[in-house]
PASEBA-1860 file (N, C-alpha, C; in nm, 3 decimals):
! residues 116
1> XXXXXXXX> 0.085/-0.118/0.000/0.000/0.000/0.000/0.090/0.125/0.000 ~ 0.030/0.218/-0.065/0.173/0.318/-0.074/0.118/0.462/0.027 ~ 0.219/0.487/0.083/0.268/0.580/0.177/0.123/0.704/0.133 ~ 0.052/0.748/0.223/-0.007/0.896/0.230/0.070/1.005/0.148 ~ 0.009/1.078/0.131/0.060/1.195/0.050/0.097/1.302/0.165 ~ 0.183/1.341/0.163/0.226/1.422/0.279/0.202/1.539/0.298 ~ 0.141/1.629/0.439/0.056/1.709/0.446/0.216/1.869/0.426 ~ 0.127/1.962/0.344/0.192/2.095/0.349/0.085/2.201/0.357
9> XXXXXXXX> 0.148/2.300/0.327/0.069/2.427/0.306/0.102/2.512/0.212 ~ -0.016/2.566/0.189/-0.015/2.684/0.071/-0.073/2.827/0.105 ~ 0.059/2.931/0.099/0.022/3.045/0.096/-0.027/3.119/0.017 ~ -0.103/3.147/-0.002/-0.159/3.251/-0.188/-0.165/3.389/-0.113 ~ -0.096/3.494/-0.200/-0.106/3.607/-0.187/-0.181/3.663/-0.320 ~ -0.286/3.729/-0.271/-0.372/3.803/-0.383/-0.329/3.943/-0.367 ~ -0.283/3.975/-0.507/-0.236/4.162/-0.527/-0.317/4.136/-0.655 ~ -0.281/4.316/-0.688/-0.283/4.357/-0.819/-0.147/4.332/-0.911
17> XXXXXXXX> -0.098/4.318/-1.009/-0.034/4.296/-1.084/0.097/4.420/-1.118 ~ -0.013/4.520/-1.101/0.074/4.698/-1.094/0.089/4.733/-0.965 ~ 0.086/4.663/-0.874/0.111/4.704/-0.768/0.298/4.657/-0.775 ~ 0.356/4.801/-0.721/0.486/4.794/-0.694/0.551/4.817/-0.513 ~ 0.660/4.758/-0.549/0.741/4.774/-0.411/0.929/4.824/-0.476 ~ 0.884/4.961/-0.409/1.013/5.043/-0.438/1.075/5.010/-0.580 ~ 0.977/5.071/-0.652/0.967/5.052/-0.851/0.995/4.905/-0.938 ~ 0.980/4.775/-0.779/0.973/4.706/-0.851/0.835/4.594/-0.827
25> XXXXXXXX> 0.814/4.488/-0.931/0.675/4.440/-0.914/0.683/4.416/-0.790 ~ 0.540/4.412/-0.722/0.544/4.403/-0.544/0.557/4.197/-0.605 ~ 0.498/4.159/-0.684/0.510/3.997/-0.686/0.620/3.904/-0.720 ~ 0.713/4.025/-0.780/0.843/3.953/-0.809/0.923/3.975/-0.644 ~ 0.909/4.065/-0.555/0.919/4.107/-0.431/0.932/3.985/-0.327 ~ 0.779/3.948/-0.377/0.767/3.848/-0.281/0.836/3.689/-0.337 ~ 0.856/3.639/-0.435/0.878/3.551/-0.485/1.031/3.565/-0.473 ~ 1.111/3.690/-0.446/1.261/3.665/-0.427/1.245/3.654/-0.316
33> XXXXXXXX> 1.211/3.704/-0.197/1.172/3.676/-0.052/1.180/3.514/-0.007 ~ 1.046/3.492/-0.045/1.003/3.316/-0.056/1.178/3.242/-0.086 ~ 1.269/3.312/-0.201/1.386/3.192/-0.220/1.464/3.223/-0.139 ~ 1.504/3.329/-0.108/1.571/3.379/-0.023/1.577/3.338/0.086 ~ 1.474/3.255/0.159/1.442/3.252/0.340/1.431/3.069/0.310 ~ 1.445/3.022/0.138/1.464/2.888/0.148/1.333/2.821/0.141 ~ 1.197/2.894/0.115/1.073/2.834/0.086/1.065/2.751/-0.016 ~ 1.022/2.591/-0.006/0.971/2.466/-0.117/1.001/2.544/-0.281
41> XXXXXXXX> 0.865/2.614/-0.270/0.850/2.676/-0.402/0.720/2.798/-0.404 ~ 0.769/2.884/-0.499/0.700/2.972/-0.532/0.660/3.008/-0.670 ~ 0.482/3.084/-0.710/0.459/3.055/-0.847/0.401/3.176/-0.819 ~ 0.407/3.284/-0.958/0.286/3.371/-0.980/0.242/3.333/-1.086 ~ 0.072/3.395/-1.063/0.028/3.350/-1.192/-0.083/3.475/-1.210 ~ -0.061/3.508/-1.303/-0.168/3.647/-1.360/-0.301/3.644/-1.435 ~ -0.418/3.700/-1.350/-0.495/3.658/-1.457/-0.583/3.750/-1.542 ~ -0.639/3.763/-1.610/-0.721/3.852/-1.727/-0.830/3.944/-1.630
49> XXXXXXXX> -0.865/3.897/-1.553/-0.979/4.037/-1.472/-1.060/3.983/-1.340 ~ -1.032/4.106/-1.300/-1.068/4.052/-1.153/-1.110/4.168/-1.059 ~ -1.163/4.142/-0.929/-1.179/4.242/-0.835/-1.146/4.217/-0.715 ~ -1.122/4.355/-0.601/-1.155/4.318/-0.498/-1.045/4.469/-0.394 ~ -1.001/4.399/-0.286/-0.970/4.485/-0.193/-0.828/4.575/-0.237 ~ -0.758/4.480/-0.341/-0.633/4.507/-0.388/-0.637/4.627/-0.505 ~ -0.757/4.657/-0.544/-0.776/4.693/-0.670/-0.716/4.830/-0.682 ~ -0.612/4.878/-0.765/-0.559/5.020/-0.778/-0.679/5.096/-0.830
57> XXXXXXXX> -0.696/5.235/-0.783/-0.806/5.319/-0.800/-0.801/5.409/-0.927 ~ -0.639/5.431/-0.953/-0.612/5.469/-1.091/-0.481/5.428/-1.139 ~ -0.471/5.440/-1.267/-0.358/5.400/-1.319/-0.262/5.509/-1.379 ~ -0.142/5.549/-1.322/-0.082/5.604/-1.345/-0.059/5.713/-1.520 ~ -0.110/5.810/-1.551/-0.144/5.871/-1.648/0.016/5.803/-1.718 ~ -0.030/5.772/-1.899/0.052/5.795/-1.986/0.095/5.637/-1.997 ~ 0.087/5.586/-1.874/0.126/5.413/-1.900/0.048/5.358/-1.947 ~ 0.091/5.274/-2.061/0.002/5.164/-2.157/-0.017/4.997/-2.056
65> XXXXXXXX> -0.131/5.026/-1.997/-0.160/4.867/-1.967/-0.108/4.752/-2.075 ~ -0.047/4.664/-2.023/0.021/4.495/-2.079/-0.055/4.402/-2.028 ~ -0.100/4.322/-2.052/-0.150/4.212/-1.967/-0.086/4.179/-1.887 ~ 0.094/4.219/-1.853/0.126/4.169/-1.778/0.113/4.231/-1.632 ~ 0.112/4.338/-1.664/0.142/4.414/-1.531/-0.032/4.480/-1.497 ~ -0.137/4.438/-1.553/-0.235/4.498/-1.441/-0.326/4.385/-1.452 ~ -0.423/4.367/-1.353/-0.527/4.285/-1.329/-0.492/4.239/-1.198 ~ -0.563/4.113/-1.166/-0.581/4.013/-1.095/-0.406/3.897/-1.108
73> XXXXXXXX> -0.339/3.927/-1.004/-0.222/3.857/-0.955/-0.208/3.746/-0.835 ~ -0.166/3.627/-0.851/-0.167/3.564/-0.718/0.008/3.512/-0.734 ~ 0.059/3.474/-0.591/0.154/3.409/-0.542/0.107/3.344/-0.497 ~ 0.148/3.206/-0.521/0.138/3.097/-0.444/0.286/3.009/-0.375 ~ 0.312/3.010/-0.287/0.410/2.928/-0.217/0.385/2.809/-0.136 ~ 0.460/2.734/-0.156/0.439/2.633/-0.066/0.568/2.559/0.024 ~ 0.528/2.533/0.142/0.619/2.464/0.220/0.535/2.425/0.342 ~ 0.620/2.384/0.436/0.572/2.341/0.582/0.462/2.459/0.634
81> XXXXXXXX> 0.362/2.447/0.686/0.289/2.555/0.756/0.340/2.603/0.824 ~ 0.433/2.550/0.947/0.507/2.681/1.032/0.621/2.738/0.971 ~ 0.682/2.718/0.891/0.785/2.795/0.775/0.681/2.884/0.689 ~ 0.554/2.878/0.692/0.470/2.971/0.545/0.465/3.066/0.733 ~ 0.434/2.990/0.819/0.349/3.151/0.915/0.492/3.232/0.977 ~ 0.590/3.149/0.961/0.689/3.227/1.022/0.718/3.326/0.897 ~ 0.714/3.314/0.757/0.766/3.417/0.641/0.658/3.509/0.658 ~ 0.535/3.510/0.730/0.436/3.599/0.699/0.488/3.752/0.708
89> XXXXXXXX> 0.563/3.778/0.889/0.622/3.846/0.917/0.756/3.920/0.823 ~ 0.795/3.873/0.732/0.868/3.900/0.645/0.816/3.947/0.575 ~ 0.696/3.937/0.505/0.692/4.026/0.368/0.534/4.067/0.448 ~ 0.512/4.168/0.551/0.411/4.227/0.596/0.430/4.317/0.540 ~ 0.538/4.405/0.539/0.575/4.537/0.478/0.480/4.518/0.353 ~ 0.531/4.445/0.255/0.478/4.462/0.118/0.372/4.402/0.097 ~ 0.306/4.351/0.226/0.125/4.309/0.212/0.077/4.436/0.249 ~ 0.154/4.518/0.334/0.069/4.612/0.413/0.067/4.713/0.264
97> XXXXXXXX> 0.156/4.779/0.206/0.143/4.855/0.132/0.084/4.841/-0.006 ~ 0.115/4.736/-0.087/-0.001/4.675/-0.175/-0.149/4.651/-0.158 ~ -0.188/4.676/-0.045/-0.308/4.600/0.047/-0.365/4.457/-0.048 ~ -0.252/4.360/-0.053/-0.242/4.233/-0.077/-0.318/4.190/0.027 ~ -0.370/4.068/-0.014/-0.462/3.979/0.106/-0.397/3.825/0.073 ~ -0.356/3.793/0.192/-0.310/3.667/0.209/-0.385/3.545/0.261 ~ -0.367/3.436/0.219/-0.452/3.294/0.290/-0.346/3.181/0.268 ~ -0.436/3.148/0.399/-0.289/3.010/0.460/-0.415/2.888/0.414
105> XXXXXXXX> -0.368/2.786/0.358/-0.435/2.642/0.379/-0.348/2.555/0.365 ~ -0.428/2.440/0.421/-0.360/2.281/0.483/-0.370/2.254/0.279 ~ -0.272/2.144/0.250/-0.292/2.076/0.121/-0.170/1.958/0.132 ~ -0.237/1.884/0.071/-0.170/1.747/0.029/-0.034/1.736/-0.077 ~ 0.049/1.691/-0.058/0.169/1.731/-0.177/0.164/1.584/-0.241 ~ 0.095/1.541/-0.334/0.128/1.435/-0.459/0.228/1.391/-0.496 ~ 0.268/1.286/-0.436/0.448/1.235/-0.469/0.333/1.106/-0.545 ~ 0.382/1.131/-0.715/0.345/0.971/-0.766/0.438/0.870/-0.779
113> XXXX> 0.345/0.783/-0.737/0.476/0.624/-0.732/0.567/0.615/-0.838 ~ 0.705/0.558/-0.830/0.771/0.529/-0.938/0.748/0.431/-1.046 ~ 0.756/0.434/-1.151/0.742/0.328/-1.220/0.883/0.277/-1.267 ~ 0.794/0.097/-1.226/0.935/-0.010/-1.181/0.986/-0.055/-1.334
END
C-alpha cells in the first residue's frame, strides 16, 4: 500500500499585478523573498480580470496597460505551515502597502509512485 501523500501548506497572496514595491513588481518582491528565506517553491500567476480589496483606484497617467502588469495577480508558495506563518512576518511590509490579502491552507503534496 503506498505511503499517504504528505501534508503541506499553501500560501496565496492576492495583489494587483501593478502594484509595486520600491519601482519594482510588489510579486516579483515576494517571490525573491520566498527563495531567499529557502521556501519549497514559489509561483505567480496572472490573470485577465478581476476584483476586490487590492484593486488600484487609478492608473498612473501615460502608461500603456500589458497584460502583464495589471489585473488580478496571485503568489502561491508552498512549504511546511510553520515555515509559510513564520515568512508571513517578512513580507508584511509589502502586504501592508499593496493591500495584498493573504490565505494560509492545509494541502496534500502528490508524490506519484515510481514506475518499476
Amino acid at each position: 500500500m503506498p505511503a499517504p501523500d504528505p501534508l503541506a501548506a499553501r500560501l496565496t497572496v492576492h495583489l494587483d499585478a501593478a502594484a509595486l514595491w520600491h519601482h519594482r513588481p510588489a510579486y516579483a518582491e515576494l517571490v525573491h523573498r520566498a527563495h531567499r528565506e529557502g521556501l519549497a517553491g514559489a509561483s505567480v500567476f496572472h490573470g485577465v480580470t478581476g476584483f476586490g480589496a487590492g484593486d488600484p483606484k487609478a492608473r498612473p497617467p501615460g502608461r500603456a496597460p500589458h497584460l502583464r502588469d495589471h489585473g488580478p495577480c496571485l503568489v502561491i508558495i508552498v512549504d511546511e505551515e510553520r515555515r509559510l506563518r513564520s515568512f508571513l512576518p517578512c513580507v508584511a511590509d509589502v502586504l501592508a502597502e499593496t493591500a495584498a490579502v493573504a490565505t494560509l491552507d492545509q494541502v496534500r503534496i502528490h508524490v506519484p509512485a515510481r514506475l518499476a
